[in-house]
Biopython code that builds the backbone (N, CA, C, O; Angstrom):
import numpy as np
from Bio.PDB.StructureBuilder import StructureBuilder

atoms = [
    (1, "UNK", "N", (-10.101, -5.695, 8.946)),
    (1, "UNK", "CA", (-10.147, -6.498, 7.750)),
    (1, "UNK", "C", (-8.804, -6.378, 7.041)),
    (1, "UNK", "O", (-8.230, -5.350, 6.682)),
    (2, "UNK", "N", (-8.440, -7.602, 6.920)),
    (2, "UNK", "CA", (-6.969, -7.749, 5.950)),
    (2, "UNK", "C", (-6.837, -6.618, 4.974)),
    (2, "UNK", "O", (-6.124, -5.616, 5.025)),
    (3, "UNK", "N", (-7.844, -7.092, 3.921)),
    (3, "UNK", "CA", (-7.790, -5.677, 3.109)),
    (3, "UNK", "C", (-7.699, -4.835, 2.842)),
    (3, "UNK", "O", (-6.919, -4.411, 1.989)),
    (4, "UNK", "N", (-8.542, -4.193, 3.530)),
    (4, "UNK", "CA", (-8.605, -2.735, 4.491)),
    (4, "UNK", "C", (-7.273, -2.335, 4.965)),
    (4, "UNK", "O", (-6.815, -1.232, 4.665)),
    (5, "UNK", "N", (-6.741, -3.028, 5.563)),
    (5, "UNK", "CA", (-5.351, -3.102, 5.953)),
    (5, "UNK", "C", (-4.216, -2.857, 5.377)),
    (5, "UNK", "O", (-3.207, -2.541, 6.007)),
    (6, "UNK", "N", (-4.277, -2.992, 4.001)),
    (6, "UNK", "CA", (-3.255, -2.821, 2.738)),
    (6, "UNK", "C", (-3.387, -1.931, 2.012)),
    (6, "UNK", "O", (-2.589, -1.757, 1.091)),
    (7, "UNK", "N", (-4.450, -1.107, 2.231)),
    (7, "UNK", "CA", (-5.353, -0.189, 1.328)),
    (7, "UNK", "C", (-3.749, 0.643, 0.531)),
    (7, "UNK", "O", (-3.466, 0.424, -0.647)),
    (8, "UNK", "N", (-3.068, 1.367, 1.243)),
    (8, "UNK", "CA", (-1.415, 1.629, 0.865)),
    (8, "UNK", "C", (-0.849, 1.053, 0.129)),
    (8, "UNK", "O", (-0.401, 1.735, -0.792)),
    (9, "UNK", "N", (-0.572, -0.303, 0.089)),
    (9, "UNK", "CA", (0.070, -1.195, -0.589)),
    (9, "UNK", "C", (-0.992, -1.018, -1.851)),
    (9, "UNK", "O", (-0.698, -0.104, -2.621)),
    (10, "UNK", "N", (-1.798, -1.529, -2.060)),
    (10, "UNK", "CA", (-3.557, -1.497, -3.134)),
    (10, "UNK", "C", (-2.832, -0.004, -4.313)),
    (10, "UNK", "O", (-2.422, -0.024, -5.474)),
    (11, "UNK", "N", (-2.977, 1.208, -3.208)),
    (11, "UNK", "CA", (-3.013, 2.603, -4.219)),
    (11, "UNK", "C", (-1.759, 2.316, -4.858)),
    (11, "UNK", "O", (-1.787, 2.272, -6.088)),
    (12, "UNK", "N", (-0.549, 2.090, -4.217)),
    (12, "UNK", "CA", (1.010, 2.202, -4.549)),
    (12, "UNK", "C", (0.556, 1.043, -6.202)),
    (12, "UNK", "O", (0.724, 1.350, -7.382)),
    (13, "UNK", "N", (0.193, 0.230, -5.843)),
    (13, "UNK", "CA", (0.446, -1.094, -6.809)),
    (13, "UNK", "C", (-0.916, 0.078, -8.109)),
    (13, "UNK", "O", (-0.889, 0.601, -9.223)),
    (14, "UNK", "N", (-1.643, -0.052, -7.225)),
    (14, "UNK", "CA", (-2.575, 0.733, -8.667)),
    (14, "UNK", "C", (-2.060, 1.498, -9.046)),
    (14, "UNK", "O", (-1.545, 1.094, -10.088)),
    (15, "UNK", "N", (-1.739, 2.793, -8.819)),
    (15, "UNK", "CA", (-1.272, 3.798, -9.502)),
    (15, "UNK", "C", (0.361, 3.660, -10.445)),
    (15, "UNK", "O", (0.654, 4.479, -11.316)),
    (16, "UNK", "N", (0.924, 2.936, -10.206)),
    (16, "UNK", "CA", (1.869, 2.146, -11.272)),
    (16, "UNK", "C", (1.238, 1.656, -12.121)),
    (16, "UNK", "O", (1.431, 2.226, -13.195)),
    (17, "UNK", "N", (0.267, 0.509, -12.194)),
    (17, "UNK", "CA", (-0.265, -0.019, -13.294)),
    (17, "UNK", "C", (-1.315, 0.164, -14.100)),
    (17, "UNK", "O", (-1.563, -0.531, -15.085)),
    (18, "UNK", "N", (-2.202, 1.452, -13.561)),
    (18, "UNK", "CA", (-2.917, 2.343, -14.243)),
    (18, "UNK", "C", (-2.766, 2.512, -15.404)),
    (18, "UNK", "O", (-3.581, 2.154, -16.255)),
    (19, "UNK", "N", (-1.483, 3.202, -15.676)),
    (19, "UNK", "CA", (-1.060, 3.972, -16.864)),
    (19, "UNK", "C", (-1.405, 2.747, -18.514)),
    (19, "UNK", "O", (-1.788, 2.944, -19.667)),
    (20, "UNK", "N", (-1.019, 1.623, -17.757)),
    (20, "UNK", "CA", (-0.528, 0.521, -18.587)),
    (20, "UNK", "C", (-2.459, 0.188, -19.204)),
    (20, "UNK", "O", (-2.956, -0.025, -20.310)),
    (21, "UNK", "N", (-3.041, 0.311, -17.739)),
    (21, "UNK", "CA", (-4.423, -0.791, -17.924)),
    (21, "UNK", "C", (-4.371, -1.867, -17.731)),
    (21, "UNK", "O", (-5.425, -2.500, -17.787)),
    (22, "UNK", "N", (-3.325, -2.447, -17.468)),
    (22, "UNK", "CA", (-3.256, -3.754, -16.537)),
    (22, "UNK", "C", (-2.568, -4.161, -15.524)),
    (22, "UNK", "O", (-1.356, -4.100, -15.323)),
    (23, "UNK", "N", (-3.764, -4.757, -14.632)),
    (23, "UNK", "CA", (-3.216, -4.814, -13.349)),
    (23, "UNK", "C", (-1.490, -5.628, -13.614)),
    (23, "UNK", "O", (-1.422, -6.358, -14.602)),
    (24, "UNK", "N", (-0.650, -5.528, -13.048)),
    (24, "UNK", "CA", (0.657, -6.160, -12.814)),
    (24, "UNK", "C", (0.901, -6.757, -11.651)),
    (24, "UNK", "O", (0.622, -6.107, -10.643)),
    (25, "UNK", "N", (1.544, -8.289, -11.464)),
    (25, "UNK", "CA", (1.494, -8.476, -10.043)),
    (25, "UNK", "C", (3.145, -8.150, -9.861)),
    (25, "UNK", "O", (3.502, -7.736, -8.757)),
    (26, "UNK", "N", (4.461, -8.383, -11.243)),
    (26, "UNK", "CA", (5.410, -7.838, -10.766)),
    (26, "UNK", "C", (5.698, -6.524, -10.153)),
    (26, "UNK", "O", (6.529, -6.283, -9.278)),
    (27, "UNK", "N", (4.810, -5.634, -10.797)),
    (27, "UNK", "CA", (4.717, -4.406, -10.403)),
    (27, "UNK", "C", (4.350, -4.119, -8.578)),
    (27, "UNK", "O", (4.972, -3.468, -7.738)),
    (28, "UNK", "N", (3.035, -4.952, -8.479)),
    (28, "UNK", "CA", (3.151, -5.340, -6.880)),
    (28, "UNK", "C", (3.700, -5.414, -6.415)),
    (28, "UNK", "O", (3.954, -4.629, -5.502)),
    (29, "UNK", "N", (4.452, -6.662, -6.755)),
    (29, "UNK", "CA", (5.706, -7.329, -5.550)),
    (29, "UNK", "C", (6.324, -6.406, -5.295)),
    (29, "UNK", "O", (6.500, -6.210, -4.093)),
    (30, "UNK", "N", (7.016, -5.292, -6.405)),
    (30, "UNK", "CA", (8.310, -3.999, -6.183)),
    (30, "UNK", "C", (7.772, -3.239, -4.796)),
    (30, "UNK", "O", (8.297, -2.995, -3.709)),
    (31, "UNK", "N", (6.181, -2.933, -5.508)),
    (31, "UNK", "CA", (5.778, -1.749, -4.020)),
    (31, "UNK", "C", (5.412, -2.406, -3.217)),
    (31, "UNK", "O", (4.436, -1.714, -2.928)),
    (32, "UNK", "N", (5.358, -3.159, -2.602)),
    (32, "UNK", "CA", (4.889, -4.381, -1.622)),
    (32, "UNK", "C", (6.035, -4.366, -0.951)),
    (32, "UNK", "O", (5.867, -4.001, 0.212)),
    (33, "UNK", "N", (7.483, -4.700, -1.312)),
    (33, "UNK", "CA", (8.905, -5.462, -1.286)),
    (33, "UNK", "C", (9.499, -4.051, -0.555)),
    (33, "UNK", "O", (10.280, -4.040, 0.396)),
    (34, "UNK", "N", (8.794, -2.576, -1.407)),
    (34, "UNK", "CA", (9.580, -1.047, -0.748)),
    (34, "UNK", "C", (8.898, -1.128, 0.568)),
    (34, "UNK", "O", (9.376, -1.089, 1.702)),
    (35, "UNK", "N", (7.222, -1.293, 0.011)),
    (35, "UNK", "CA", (6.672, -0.763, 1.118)),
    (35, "UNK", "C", (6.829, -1.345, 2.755)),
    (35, "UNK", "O", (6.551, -0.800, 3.823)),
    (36, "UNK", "N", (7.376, -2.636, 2.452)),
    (36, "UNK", "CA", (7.272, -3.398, 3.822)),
    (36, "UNK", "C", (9.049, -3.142, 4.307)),
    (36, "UNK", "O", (9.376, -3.353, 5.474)),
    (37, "UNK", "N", (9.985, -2.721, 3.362)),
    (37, "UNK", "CA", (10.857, -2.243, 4.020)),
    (37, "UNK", "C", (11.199, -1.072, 4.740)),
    (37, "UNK", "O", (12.064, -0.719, 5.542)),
    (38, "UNK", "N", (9.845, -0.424, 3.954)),
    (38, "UNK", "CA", (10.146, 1.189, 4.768)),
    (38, "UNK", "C", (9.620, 0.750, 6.031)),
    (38, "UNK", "O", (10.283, 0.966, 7.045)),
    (39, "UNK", "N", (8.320, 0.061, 6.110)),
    (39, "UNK", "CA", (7.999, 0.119, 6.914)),
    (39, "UNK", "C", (8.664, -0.513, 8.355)),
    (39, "UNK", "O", (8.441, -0.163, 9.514)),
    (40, "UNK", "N", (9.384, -1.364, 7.939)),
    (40, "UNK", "CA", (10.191, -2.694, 9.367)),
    (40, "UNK", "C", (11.873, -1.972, 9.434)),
    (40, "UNK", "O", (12.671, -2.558, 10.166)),
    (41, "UNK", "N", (12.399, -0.628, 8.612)),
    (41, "UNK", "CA", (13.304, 0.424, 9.068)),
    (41, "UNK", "C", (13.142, 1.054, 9.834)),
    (41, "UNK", "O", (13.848, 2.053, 9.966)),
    (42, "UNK", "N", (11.926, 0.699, 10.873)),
    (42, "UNK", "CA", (11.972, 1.676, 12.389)),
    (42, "UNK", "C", (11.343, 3.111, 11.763)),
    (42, "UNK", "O", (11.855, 4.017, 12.421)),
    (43, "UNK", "N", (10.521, 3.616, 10.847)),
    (43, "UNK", "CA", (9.709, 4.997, 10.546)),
    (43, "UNK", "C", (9.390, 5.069, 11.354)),
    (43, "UNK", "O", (9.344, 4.096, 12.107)),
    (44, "UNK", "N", (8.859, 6.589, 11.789)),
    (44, "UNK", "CA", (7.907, 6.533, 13.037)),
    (44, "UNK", "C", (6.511, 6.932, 11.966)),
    (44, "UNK", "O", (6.447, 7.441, 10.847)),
    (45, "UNK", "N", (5.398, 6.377, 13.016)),
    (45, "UNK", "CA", (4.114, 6.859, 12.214)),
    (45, "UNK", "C", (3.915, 8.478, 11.743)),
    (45, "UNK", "O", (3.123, 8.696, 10.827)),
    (46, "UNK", "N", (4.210, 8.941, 12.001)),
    (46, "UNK", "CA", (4.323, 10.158, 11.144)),
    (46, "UNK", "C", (5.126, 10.028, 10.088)),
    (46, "UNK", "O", (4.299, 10.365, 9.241)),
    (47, "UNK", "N", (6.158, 9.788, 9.434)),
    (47, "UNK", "CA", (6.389, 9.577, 8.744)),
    (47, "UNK", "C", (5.937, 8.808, 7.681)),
    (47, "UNK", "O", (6.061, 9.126, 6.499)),
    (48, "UNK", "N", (5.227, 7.440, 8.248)),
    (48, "UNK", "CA", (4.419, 6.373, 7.806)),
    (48, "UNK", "C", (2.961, 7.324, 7.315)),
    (48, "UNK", "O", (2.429, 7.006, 6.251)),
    (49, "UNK", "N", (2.588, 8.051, 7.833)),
    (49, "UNK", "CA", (1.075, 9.060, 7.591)),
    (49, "UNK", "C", (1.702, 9.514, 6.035)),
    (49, "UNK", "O", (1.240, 9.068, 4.985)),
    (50, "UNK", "N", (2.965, 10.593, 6.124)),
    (50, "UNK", "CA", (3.310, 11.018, 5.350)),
    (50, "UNK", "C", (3.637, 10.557, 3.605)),
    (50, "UNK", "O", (3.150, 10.992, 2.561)),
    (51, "UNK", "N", (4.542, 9.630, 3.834)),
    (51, "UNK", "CA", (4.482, 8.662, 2.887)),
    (51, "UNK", "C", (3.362, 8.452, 2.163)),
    (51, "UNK", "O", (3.200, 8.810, 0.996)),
    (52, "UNK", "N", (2.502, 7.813, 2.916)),
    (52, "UNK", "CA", (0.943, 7.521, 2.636)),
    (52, "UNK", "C", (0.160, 8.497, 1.637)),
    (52, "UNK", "O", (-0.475, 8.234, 0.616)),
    (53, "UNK", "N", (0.492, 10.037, 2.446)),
    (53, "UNK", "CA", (-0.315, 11.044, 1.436)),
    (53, "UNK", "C", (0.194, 11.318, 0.523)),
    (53, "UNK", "O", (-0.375, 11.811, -0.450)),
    (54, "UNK", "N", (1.429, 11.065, 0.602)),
    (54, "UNK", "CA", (2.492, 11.316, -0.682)),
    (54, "UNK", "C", (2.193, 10.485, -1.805)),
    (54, "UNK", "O", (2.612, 10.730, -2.936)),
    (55, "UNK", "N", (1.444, 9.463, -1.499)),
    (55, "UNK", "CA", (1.526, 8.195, -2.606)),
    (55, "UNK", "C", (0.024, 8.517, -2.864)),
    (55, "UNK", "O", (-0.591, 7.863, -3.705)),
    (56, "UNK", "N", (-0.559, 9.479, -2.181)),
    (56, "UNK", "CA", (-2.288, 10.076, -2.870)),
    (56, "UNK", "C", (-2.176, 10.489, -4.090)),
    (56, "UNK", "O", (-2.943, 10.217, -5.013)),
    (57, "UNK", "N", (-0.942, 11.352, -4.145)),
    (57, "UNK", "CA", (-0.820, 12.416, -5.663)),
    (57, "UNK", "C", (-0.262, 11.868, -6.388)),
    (57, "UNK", "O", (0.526, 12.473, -7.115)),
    (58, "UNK", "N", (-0.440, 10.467, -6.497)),
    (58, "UNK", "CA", (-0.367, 9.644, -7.650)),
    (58, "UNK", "C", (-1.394, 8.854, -8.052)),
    (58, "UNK", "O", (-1.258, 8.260, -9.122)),
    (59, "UNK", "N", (-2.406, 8.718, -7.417)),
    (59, "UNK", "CA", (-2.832, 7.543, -7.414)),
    (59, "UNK", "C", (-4.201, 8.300, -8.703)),
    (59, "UNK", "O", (-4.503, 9.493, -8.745)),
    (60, "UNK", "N", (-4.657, 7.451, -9.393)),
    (60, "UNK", "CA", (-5.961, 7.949, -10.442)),
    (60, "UNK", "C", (-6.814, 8.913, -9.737)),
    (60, "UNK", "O", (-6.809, 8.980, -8.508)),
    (61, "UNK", "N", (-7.452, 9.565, -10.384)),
    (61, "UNK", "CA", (-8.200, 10.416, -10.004)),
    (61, "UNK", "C", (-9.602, 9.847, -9.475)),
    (61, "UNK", "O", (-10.196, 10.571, -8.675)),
    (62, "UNK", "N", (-10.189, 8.645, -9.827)),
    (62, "UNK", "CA", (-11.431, 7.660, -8.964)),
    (62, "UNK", "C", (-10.856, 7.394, -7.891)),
    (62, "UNK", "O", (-11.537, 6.743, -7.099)),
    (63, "UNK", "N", (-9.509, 7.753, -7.475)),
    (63, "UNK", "CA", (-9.682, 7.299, -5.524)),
    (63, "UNK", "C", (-9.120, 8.621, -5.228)),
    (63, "UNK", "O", (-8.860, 8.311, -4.065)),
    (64, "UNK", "N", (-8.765, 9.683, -5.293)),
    (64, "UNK", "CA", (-8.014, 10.519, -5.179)),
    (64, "UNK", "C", (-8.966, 10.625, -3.560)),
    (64, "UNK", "O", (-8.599, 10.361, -2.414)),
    (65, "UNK", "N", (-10.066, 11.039, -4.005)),
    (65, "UNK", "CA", (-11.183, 11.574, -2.869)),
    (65, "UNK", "C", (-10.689, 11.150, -1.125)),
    (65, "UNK", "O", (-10.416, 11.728, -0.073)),
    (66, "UNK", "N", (-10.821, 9.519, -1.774)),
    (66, "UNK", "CA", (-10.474, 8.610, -0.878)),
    (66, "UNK", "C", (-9.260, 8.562, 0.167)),
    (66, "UNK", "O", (-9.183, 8.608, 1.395)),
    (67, "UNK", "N", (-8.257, 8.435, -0.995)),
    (67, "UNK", "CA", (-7.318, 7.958, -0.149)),
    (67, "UNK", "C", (-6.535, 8.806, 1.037)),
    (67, "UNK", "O", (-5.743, 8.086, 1.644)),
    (68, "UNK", "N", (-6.579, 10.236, 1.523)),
    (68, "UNK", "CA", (-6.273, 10.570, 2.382)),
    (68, "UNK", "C", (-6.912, 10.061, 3.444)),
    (68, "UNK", "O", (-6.244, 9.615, 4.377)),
    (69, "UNK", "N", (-8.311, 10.044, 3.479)),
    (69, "UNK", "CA", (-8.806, 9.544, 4.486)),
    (69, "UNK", "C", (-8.690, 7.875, 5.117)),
    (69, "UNK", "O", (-8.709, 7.416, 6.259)),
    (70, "UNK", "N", (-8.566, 7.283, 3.791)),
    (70, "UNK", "CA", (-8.306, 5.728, 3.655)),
    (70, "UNK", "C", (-6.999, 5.610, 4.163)),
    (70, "UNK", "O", (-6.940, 4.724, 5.015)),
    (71, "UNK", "N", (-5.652, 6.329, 3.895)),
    (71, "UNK", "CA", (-4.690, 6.472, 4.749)),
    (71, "UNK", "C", (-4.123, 6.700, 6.354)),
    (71, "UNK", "O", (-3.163, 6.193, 6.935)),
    (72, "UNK", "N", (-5.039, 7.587, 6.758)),
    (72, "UNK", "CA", (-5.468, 8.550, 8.257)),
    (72, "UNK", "C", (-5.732, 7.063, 8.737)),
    (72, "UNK", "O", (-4.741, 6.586, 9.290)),
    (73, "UNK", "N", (-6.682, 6.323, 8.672)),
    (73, "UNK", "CA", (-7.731, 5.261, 9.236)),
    (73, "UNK", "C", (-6.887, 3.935, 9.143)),
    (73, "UNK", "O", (-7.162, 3.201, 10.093)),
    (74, "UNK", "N", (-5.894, 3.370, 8.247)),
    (74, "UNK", "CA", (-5.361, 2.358, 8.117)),
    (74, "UNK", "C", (-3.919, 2.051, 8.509)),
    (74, "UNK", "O", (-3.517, 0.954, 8.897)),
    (75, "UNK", "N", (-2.979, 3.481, 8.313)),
    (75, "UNK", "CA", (-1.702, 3.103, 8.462)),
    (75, "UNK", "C", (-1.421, 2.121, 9.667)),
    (75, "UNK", "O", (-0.617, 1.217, 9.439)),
    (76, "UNK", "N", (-1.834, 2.173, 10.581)),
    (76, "UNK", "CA", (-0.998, 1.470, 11.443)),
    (76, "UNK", "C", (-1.142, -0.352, 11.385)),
    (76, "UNK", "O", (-0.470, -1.350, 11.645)),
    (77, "UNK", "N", (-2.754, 0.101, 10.756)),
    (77, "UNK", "CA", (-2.834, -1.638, 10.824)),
    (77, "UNK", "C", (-2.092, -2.356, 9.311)),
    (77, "UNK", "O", (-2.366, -3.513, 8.993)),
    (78, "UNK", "N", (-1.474, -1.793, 8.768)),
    (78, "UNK", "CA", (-0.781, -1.966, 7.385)),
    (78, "UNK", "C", (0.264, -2.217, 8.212)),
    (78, "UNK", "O", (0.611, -3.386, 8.042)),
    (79, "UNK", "N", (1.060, -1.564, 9.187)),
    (79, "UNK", "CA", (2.347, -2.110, 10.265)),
    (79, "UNK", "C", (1.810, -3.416, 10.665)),
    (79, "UNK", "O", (2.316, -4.473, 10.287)),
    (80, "UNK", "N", (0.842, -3.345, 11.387)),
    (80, "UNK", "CA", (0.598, -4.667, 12.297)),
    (80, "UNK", "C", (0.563, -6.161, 11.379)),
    (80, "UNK", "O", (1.165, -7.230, 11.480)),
    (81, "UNK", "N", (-0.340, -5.683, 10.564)),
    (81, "UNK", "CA", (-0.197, -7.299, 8.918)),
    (81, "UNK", "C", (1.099, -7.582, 8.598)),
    (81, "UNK", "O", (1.667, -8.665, 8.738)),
    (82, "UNK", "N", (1.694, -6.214, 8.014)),
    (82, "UNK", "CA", (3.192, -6.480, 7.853)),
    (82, "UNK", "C", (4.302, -6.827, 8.555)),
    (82, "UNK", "O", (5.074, -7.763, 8.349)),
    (83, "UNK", "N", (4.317, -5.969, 9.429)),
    (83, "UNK", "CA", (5.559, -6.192, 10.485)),
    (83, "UNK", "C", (5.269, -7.183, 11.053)),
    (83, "UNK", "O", (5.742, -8.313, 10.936)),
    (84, "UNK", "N", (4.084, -6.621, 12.015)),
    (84, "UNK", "CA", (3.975, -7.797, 13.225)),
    (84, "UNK", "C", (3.329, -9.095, 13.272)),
    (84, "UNK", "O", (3.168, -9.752, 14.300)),
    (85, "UNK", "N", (2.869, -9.522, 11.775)),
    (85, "UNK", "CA", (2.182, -10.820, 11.408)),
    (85, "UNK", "C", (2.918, -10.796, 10.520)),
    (85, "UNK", "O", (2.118, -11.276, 9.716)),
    (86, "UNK", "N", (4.327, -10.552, 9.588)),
    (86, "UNK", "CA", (4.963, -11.286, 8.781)),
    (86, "UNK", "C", (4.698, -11.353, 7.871)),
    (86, "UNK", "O", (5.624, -11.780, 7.182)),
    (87, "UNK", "N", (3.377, -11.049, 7.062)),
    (87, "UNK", "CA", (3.138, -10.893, 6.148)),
    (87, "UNK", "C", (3.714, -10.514, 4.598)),
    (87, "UNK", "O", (3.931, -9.337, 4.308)),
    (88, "UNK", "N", (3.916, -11.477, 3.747)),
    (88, "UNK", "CA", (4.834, -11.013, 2.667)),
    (88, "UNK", "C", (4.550, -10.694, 1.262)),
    (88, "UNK", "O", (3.630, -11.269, 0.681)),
    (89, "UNK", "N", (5.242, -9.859, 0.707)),
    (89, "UNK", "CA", (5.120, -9.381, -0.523)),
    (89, "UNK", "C", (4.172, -9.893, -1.628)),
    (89, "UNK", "O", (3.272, -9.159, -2.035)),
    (90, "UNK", "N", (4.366, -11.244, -2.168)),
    (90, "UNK", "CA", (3.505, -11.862, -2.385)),
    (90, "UNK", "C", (2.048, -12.085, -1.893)),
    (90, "UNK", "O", (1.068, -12.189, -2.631)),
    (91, "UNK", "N", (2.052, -12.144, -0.512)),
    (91, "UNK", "CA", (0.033, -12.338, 0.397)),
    (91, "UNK", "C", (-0.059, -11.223, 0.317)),
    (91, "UNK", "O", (-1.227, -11.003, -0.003)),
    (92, "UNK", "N", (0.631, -10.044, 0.440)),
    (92, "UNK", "CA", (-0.256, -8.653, 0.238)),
    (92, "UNK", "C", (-0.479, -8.332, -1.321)),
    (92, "UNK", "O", (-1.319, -7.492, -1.643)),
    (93, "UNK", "N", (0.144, -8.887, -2.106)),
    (93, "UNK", "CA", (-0.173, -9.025, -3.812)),
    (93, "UNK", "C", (-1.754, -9.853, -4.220)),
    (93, "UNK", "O", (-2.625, -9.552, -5.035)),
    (94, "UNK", "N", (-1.660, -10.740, -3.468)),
    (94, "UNK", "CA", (-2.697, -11.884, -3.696)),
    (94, "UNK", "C", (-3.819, -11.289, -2.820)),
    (94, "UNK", "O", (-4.948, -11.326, -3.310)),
    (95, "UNK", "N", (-3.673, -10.754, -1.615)),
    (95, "UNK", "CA", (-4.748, -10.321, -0.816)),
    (95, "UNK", "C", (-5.515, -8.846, -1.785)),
    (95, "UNK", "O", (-6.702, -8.523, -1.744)),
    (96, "UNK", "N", (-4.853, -8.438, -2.268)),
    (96, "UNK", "CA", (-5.440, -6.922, -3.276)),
    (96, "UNK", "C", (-5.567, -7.634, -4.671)),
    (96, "UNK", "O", (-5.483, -6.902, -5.657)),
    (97, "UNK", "N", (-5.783, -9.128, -4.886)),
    (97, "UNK", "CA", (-6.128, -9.450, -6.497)),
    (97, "UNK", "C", (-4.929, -9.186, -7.461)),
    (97, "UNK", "O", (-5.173, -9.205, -8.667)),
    (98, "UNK", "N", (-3.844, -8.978, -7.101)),
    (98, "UNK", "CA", (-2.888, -8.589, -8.497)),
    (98, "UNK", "C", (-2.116, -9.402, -8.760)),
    (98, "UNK", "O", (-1.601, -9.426, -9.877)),
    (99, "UNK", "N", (-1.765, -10.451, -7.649)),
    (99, "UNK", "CA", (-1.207, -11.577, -8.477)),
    (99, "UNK", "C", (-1.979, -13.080, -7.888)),
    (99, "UNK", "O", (-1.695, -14.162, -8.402)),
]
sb = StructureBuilder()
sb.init_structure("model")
sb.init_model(0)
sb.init_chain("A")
sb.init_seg("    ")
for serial, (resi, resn, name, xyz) in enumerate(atoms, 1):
    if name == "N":
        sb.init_residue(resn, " ", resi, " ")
    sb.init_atom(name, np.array(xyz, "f"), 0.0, 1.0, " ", f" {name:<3s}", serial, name[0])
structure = sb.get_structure()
């Protein structure tokens, strides 16, 4: 599922606009715009895992639970939407509701 798929992109964009209380879609686009460059710079998935958990200890404390595991289970297909279907900053904004 697309969605499912972005779950990374989703925490990154939430946990920026948390603080505020409102969702932001500029705020999106930024981590959307990093995230799909880290990702199409050749990372290897370990690194890509890493990242991922790194962006846990930010994210609100209602997904905290979650998102390691939501990370483990998705990274690669967050490559495949992005990289390998082209997918851009904007459709992964609009696909998670923020803009």
């Amino acid at each position: 599922m697309k969605c499912l798929g972005l779950w990374i992109f989703f925490l990154a964009a939430i946990s920026l606009t948390y603080a505020a209380n409102k969702p932001n879609c500029k705020s999106c686009l930024t981590v959307a715009e990093v995230g799909k460059d880290i990702l199409s710079s050749g990372v290897t998935d370990e690194q890509i895992e890493k990242i991922g958990h790194l962006a846990c200890t930010f994210v609100p404390e209602f997904v905290k639970g979650l998102c390691p595991s939501m990370i483990d289970k998705v990274y690669k297909n967050v490559y495949n939407e992005v990289v390998v279907n082209g997918m851009t900053p904007k459709d992964i904004c609009h696909e998670v509701k923020l803009c």
